[in-house]
Structures are given as C-alpha cells and as structure tokens.
N, C-alpha and C positions, 0 to 999 in steps of 0.2 A: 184206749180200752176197747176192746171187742166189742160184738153187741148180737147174736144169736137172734135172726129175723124170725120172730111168730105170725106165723102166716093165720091163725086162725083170730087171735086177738091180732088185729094191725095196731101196729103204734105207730106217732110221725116223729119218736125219740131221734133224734140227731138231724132232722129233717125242716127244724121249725123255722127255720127264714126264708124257706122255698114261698112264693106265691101260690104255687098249686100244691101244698105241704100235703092231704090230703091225697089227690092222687097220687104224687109221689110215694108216697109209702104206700097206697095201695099195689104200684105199681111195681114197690121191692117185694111186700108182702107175695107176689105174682112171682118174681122169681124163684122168693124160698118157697114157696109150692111145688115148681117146677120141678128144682134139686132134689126137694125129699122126693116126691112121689117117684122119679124117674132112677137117681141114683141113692137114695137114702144118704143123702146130706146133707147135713144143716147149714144152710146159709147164713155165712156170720159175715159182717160188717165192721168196721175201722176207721175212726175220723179221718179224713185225709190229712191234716194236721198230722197224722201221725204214722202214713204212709207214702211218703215221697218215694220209694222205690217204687212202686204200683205205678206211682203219678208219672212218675218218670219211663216206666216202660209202654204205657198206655200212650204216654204222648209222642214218645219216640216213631212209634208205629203211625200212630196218628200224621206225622208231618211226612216221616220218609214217603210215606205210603201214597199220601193225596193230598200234602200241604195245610193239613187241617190242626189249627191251633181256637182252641174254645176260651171265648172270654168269661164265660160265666163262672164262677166259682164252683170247684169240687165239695162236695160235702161228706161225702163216705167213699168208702174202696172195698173190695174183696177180692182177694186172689187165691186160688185154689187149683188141686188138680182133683180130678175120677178119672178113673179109667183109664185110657191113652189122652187125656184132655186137660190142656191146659186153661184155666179162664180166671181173667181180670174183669173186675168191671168199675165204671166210678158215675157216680151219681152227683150230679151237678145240682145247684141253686134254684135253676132256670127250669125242672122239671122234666131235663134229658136224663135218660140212664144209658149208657154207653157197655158194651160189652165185646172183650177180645174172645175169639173161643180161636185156641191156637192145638191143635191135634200133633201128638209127638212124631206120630210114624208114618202121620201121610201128608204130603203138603198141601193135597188137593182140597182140604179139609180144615182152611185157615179161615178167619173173615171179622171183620168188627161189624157189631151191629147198631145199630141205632133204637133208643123207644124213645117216642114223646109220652107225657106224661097228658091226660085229658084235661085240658083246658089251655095248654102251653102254646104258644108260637113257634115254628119255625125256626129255631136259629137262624140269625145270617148268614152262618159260617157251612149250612147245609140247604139251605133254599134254591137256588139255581143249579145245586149238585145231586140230589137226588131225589128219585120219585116215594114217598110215603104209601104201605098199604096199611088197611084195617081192619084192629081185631077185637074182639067184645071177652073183657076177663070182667068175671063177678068180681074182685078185686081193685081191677083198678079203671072200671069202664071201660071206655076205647085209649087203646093203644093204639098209635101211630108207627109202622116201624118201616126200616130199610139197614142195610149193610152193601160193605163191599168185601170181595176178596181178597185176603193179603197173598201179595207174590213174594216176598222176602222171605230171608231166615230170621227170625228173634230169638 
C-alpha cells in the first residue's frame, strides 16, 4: 500500500524498526520537501515487501556499477518520473536512503546517491569507497551524503 510522505507532520509509519527511525523519516520527510517545492510532487512511498521491481533495478545498478550489494534490510521504495527524470529510491533499516536519479536524454546526467541518516554508521559496504559531505536539513539534522556516476544504460 502506498503511503504519501507529509513533509510538514513527519511521521516514522513504515520506518519503525530502523534504529535511527526518527531521523530516518525526518530524512524522507527532507525529500518530499524537495519534490514538492522543486517539481510539485508528492512523494509517495511502498513497503519494499511489495516492490521487488524497484529492489531489483536499484540493486542491478548497484553491483554492475561498483559491486555494491547492502546487507541491511530495505524498508520502503519509490519510483517515479518529472520532467526528463527518472528516480528510484530505497530506504534501508540501517538509516541509509539511497537514490538513483537516471535523466532520459542525457547520460551525463545519471548518478546514485547516498544519505546517512544522523546518528547512523557508515555502512561497511561504503566506508573505504567513499568520501561523506555535510548538510544541516531542519528535517532531518545533519545529512551525510555522497554519490557516484552511473556510466551504463538502465
């Protein structure tokens, strides 16, 4: 069942066996901010449970690209387009939020990104791979983020 993120009430519905449940959903709430204010669209969410297509395209990308398979457990999804943009995202147990933004008509314009959620560790699976900056959202604290380019076609 869907689930339409309120970015002005945060709620941590679907979110509650994370450790950092709290940031995390402050941290999604931070997204559907983003979509409305920038493209006027609602960010809606999906147990993973009940999108293994997402799961599966996200993870495809994920290993061809840089070998990266995550232990932690998925807990929501959303996939969408605006504009020329295509984006997946999945939100993990562990307080990652993951996000593909794949652009239809230009390739230069691909990349996954990474958030931590505040108060989260490191992944192992991302610690010796790449560098973390920092960003202060009334939302969800500090964010930790980093990405890479995708070179493929998906």
């Amino acid at each position: 069942m869907s689930y339409i993120v309120d970015f002005k009430e945060v709620s941590t519905a679907g979110l509650e066996s994370s450790p950092v449940v709290d940031a995390l959903a402050g941290l999604r709430a931070n997204e559907a901010r983003y979509f409305m204010n920038k493209y006027k669209h609602e960010f809606t969410v999906v147990p993973a449970s009940e999108s293994q297509e997402t799961l599966n395209y996200v993870n495809g990308i994920l290993k061809k690209e840089r070998d990266l398979e995550f232990s932690a457990k998925p807990l929501e999804t959303s996939r969408f387009q605006v504009e020329n943009i295509r984006f997946a995202y999945v939100f993990y147990e562990d307080g990652l939020a993951l996000n593909v933004m794949y652009t239809v008509d230009d390739p230069k314009k691909r990349a996954v990104g990474f958030k931590l959620s505040e108060g989260m560790e490191i992944p192992k699976e991302l610690e010796t791979k790449f560098k973390f900056a920092r960003q202060k959202s009334k939302l969800a604290g500090t964010i930790r983020g980093s990405f890479f380019v995708i070179k493929g076609e998906y």
